[in-house]
C-alpha positions as CSV (number, residue, x, y, z in Angstrom):
1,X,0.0,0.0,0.0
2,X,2.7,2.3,0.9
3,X,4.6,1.6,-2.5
4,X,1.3,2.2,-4.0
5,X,1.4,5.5,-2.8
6,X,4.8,6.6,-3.0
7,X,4.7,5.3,-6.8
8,X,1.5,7.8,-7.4
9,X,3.5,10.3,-5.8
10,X,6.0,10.1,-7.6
11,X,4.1,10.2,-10.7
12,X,2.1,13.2,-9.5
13,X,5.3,15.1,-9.4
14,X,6.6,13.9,-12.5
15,X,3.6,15.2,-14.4
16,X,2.9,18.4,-12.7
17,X,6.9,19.2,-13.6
18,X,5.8,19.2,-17.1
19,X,3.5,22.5,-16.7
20,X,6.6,24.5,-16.1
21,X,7.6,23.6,-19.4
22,X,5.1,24.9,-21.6
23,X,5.6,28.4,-19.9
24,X,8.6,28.7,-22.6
25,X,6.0,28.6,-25.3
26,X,6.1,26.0,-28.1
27,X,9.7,25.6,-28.8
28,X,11.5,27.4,-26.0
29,X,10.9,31.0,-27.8
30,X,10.4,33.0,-24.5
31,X,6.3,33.3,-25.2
32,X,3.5,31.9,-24.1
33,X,1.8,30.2,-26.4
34,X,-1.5,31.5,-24.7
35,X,-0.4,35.1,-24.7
36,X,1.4,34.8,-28.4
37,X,-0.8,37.6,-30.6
38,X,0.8,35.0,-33.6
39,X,-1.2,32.5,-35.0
40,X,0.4,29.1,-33.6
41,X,2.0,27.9,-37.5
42,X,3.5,31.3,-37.1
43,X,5.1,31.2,-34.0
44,X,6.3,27.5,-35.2
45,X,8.2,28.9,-38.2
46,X,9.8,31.6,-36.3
47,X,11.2,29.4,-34.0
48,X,12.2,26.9,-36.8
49,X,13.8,29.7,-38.3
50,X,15.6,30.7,-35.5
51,X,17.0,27.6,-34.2
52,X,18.4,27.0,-37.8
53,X,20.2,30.3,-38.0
54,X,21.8,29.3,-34.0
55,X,22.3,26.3,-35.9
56,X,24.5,27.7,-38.4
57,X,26.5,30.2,-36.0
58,X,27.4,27.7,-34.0
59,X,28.5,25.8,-37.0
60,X,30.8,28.7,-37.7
61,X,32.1,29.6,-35.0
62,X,31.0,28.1,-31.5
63,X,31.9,31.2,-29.5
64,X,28.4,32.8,-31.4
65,X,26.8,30.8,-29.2
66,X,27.4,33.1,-26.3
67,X,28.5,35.9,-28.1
68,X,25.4,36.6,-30.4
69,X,22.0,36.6,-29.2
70,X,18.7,36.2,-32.2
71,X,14.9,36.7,-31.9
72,X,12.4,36.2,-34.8
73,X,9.5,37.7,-35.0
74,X,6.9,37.4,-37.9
75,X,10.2,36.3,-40.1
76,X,12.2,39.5,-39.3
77,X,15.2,38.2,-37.6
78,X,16.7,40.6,-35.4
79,X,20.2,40.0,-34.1
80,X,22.7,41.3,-31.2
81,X,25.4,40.4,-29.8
82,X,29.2,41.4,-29.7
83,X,31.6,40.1,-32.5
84,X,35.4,41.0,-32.7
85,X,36.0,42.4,-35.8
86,X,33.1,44.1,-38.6
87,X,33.7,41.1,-41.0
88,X,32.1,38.9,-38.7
89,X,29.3,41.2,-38.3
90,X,28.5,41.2,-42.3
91,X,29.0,37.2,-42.3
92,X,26.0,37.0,-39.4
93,X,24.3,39.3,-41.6
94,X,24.5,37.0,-44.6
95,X,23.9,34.1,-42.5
96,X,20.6,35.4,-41.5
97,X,19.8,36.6,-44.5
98,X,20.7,33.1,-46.0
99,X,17.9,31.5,-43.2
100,X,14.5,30.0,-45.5
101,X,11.9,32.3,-44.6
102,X,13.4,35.5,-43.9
103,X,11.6,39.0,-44.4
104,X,14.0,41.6,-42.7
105,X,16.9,41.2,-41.0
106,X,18.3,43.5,-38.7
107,X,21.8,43.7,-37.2
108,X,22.4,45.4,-33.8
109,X,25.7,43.4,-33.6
110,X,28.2,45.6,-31.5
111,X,32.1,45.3,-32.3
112,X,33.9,44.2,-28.6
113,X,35.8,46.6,-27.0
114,X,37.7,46.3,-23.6
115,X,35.2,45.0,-21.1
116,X,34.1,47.9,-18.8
117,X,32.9,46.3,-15.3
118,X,31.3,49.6,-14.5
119,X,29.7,50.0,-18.0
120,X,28.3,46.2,-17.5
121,X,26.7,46.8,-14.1
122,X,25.1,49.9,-15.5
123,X,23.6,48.2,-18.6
124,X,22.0,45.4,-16.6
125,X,20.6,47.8,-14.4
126,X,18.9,49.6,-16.6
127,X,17.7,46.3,-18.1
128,X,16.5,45.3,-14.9
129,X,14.8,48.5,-14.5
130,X,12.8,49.0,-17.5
131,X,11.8,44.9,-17.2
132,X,10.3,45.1,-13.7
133,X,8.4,49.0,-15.3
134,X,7.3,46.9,-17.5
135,X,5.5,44.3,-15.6
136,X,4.1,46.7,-13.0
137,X,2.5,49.1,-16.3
138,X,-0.6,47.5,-16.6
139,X,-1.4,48.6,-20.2
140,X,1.6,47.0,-21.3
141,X,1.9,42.7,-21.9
142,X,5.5,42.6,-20.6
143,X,5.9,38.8,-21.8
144,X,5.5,40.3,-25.3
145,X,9.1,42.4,-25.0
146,X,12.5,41.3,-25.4
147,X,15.1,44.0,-23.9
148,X,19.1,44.5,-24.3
149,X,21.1,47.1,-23.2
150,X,24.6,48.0,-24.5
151,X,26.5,51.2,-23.8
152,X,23.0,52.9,-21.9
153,X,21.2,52.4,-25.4
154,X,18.0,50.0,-25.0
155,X,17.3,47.8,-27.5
156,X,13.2,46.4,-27.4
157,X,11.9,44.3,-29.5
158,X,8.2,42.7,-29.4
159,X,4.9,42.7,-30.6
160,X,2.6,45.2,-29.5
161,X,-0.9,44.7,-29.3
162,X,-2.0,48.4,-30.1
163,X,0.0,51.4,-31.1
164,X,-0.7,53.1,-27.6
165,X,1.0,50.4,-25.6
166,X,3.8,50.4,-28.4
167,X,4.2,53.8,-26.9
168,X,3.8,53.4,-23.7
169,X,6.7,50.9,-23.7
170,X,9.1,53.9,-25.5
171,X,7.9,56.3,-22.8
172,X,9.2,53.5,-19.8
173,X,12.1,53.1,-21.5
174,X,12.9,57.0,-21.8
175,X,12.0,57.7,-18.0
176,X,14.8,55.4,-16.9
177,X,17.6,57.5,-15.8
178,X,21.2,57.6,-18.1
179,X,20.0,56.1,-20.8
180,X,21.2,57.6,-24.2
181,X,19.0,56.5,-26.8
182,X,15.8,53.6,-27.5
183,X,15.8,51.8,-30.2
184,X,12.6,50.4,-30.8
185,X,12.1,47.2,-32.9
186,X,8.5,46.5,-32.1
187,X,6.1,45.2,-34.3
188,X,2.1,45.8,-33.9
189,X,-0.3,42.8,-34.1
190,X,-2.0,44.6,-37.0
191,X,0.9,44.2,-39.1
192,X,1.6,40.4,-38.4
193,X,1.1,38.3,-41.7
194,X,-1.2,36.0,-39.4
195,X,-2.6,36.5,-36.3
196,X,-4.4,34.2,-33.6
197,X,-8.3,34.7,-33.9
Protein backbone atom coordinates (compact mmCIF):
# COMPACT_ATOMS: atom_id res chain seq x y z
CA UNK A 1 0.00 0.00 0.00
CA UNK A 2 2.72 2.26 0.93
CA UNK A 3 4.62 1.57 -2.49
CA UNK A 4 1.27 2.21 -4.04
CA UNK A 5 1.44 5.54 -2.77
CA UNK A 6 4.78 6.63 -2.98
CA UNK A 7 4.65 5.26 -6.78
CA UNK A 8 1.53 7.85 -7.42
CA UNK A 9 3.49 10.35 -5.81
CA UNK A 10 6.05 10.06 -7.62
CA UNK A 11 4.15 10.18 -10.73
CA UNK A 12 2.12 13.18 -9.54
CA UNK A 13 5.30 15.14 -9.35
CA UNK A 14 6.58 13.87 -12.47
CA UNK A 15 3.64 15.20 -14.43
CA UNK A 16 2.87 18.40 -12.71
CA UNK A 17 6.92 19.21 -13.61
CA UNK A 18 5.75 19.25 -17.11
CA UNK A 19 3.49 22.48 -16.70
CA UNK A 20 6.63 24.53 -16.11
CA UNK A 21 7.63 23.60 -19.38
CA UNK A 22 5.14 24.90 -21.58
CA UNK A 23 5.64 28.39 -19.85
CA UNK A 24 8.58 28.70 -22.64
CA UNK A 25 5.97 28.63 -25.31
CA UNK A 26 6.11 25.98 -28.10
CA UNK A 27 9.74 25.61 -28.77
CA UNK A 28 11.49 27.36 -26.04
CA UNK A 29 10.94 31.01 -27.80
CA UNK A 30 10.36 33.03 -24.54
CA UNK A 31 6.29 33.34 -25.24
CA UNK A 32 3.48 31.91 -24.13
CA UNK A 33 1.81 30.21 -26.43
CA UNK A 34 -1.46 31.46 -24.73
CA UNK A 35 -0.35 35.14 -24.71
CA UNK A 36 1.38 34.83 -28.38
CA UNK A 37 -0.75 37.58 -30.57
CA UNK A 38 0.84 34.96 -33.56
CA UNK A 39 -1.23 32.46 -35.01
CA UNK A 40 0.39 29.08 -33.58
CA UNK A 41 2.02 27.89 -37.49
CA UNK A 42 3.54 31.35 -37.09
CA UNK A 43 5.08 31.16 -34.01
CA UNK A 44 6.29 27.55 -35.17
CA UNK A 45 8.16 28.88 -38.22
CA UNK A 46 9.79 31.64 -36.28
CA UNK A 47 11.19 29.36 -33.98
CA UNK A 48 12.20 26.85 -36.83
CA UNK A 49 13.80 29.66 -38.27
CA UNK A 50 15.62 30.71 -35.46
CA UNK A 51 17.04 27.63 -34.16
CA UNK A 52 18.43 26.96 -37.79
CA UNK A 53 20.22 30.31 -37.99
CA UNK A 54 21.78 29.34 -34.01
CA UNK A 55 22.29 26.28 -35.87
CA UNK A 56 24.47 27.75 -38.39
CA UNK A 57 26.51 30.15 -36.04
CA UNK A 58 27.38 27.70 -33.98
CA UNK A 59 28.50 25.78 -37.02
CA UNK A 60 30.84 28.71 -37.65
CA UNK A 61 32.09 29.60 -34.99
CA UNK A 62 31.00 28.14 -31.53
CA UNK A 63 31.87 31.22 -29.50
CA UNK A 64 28.43 32.78 -31.38
CA UNK A 65 26.83 30.81 -29.18
CA UNK A 66 27.44 33.12 -26.32
CA UNK A 67 28.49 35.90 -28.14
CA UNK A 68 25.40 36.61 -30.37
CA UNK A 69 22.04 36.63 -29.18
CA UNK A 70 18.71 36.17 -32.22
CA UNK A 71 14.93 36.67 -31.91
CA UNK A 72 12.43 36.19 -34.79
CA UNK A 73 9.53 37.68 -35.00
CA UNK A 74 6.90 37.36 -37.89
CA UNK A 75 10.16 36.35 -40.08
CA UNK A 76 12.17 39.49 -39.32
CA UNK A 77 15.22 38.16 -37.61
CA UNK A 78 16.71 40.56 -35.41
CA UNK A 79 20.17 40.00 -34.09
CA UNK A 80 22.72 41.31 -31.16
CA UNK A 81 25.41 40.42 -29.82
CA UNK A 82 29.24 41.37 -29.73
CA UNK A 83 31.61 40.15 -32.46
CA UNK A 84 35.41 40.96 -32.69
CA UNK A 85 35.95 42.36 -35.80
CA UNK A 86 33.11 44.12 -38.64
CA UNK A 87 33.70 41.15 -41.04
CA UNK A 88 32.09 38.91 -38.70
CA UNK A 89 29.28 41.23 -38.34
CA UNK A 90 28.55 41.20 -42.31
CA UNK A 91 29.04 37.23 -42.27
CA UNK A 92 26.04 36.99 -39.41
CA UNK A 93 24.27 39.30 -41.56
CA UNK A 94 24.47 37.03 -44.57
CA UNK A 95 23.86 34.14 -42.52
CA UNK A 96 20.58 35.37 -41.50
CA UNK A 97 19.75 36.62 -44.48
CA UNK A 98 20.67 33.14 -46.01
CA UNK A 99 17.86 31.54 -43.20
CA UNK A 100 14.48 29.95 -45.46
CA UNK A 101 11.93 32.27 -44.62
CA UNK A 102 13.40 35.50 -43.92
CA UNK A 103 11.64 38.99 -44.36
CA UNK A 104 14.01 41.55 -42.69
CA UNK A 105 16.91 41.20 -40.97
CA UNK A 106 18.30 43.52 -38.67
CA UNK A 107 21.80 43.65 -37.19
CA UNK A 108 22.38 45.38 -33.76
CA UNK A 109 25.74 43.37 -33.60
CA UNK A 110 28.20 45.60 -31.53
CA UNK A 111 32.12 45.32 -32.29
CA UNK A 112 33.85 44.23 -28.58
CA UNK A 113 35.80 46.56 -27.00
CA UNK A 114 37.75 46.26 -23.58
CA UNK A 115 35.21 45.03 -21.05
CA UNK A 116 34.11 47.94 -18.80
CA UNK A 117 32.89 46.30 -15.26
CA UNK A 118 31.34 49.59 -14.53
CA UNK A 119 29.70 49.95 -17.98
CA UNK A 120 28.26 46.15 -17.49
CA UNK A 121 26.74 46.76 -14.13
CA UNK A 122 25.15 49.93 -15.55
CA UNK A 123 23.62 48.16 -18.62
CA UNK A 124 22.02 45.40 -16.55
CA UNK A 125 20.58 47.78 -14.39
CA UNK A 126 18.88 49.62 -16.61
CA UNK A 127 17.65 46.33 -18.08
CA UNK A 128 16.48 45.31 -14.87
CA UNK A 129 14.76 48.52 -14.50
CA UNK A 130 12.85 49.01 -17.49
CA UNK A 131 11.81 44.89 -17.21
CA UNK A 132 10.33 45.14 -13.71
CA UNK A 133 8.39 49.00 -15.26
CA UNK A 134 7.34 46.93 -17.48
CA UNK A 135 5.54 44.30 -15.65
CA UNK A 136 4.09 46.73 -13.04
CA UNK A 137 2.54 49.05 -16.25
CA UNK A 138 -0.58 47.49 -16.58
CA UNK A 139 -1.39 48.64 -20.19
CA UNK A 140 1.59 47.01 -21.33
CA UNK A 141 1.89 42.70 -21.86
CA UNK A 142 5.52 42.64 -20.60
CA UNK A 143 5.90 38.80 -21.79
CA UNK A 144 5.52 40.32 -25.34
CA UNK A 145 9.07 42.44 -25.05
CA UNK A 146 12.53 41.33 -25.40
CA UNK A 147 15.14 44.01 -23.92
CA UNK A 148 19.09 44.52 -24.34
CA UNK A 149 21.12 47.10 -23.18
CA UNK A 150 24.64 48.03 -24.51
CA UNK A 151 26.50 51.15 -23.85
CA UNK A 152 22.96 52.94 -21.85
CA UNK A 153 21.24 52.43 -25.36
CA UNK A 154 18.04 50.04 -24.96
CA UNK A 155 17.31 47.83 -27.48
CA UNK A 156 13.22 46.43 -27.38
CA UNK A 157 11.91 44.29 -29.46
CA UNK A 158 8.18 42.74 -29.38
CA UNK A 159 4.88 42.74 -30.62
CA UNK A 160 2.60 45.17 -29.51
CA UNK A 161 -0.88 44.70 -29.28
CA UNK A 162 -1.96 48.39 -30.10
CA UNK A 163 0.00 51.40 -31.09
CA UNK A 164 -0.74 53.11 -27.56
CA UNK A 165 1.01 50.37 -25.63
CA UNK A 166 3.76 50.44 -28.38
CA UNK A 167 4.17 53.80 -26.94
CA UNK A 168 3.82 53.40 -23.69
CA UNK A 169 6.69 50.90 -23.72
CA UNK A 170 9.07 53.92 -25.50
CA UNK A 171 7.89 56.29 -22.78
CA UNK A 172 9.16 53.49 -19.76
CA UNK A 173 12.05 53.12 -21.51
CA UNK A 174 12.91 57.02 -21.77
CA UNK A 175 12.02 57.66 -18.04
CA UNK A 176 14.77 55.35 -16.86
CA UNK A 177 17.61 57.48 -15.75
CA UNK A 178 21.17 57.60 -18.06
CA UNK A 179 19.96 56.10 -20.81
CA UNK A 180 21.23 57.56 -24.21
CA UNK A 181 18.99 56.49 -26.84
CA UNK A 182 15.80 53.64 -27.51
CA UNK A 183 15.83 51.82 -30.23
CA UNK A 184 12.57 50.40 -30.81
CA UNK A 185 12.14 47.17 -32.91
CA UNK A 186 8.51 46.54 -32.05
CA UNK A 187 6.14 45.22 -34.29
CA UNK A 188 2.14 45.83 -33.91
CA UNK A 189 -0.32 42.84 -34.07
CA UNK A 190 -1.96 44.58 -36.99
CA UNK A 191 0.93 44.20 -39.05
CA UNK A 192 1.57 40.37 -38.43
CA UNK A 193 1.10 38.30 -41.72
CA UNK A 194 -1.16 35.98 -39.39
CA UNK A 195 -2.56 36.46 -36.25
CA UNK A 196 -4.43 34.16 -33.60
CA UNK A 197 -8.35 34.71 -33.87
Amino acid sequence: MKNRIFLISLIFLIFTGCVGISSKGIFGTGVSIAFDPRSLGTQIDDSVMQKSLAARLALRDKVYLLSVATKVLDGRIFVTGKVNNPEEKLQITKLAWETKGVRSVKNDIKIKEDFNFKQSAKDLLITAQLKTALLLNRKVKSNNYQIDTYKKKIFIYGISLTMDEKKEVVNEAKEILDVKDVIISIILLEDLRIQKN
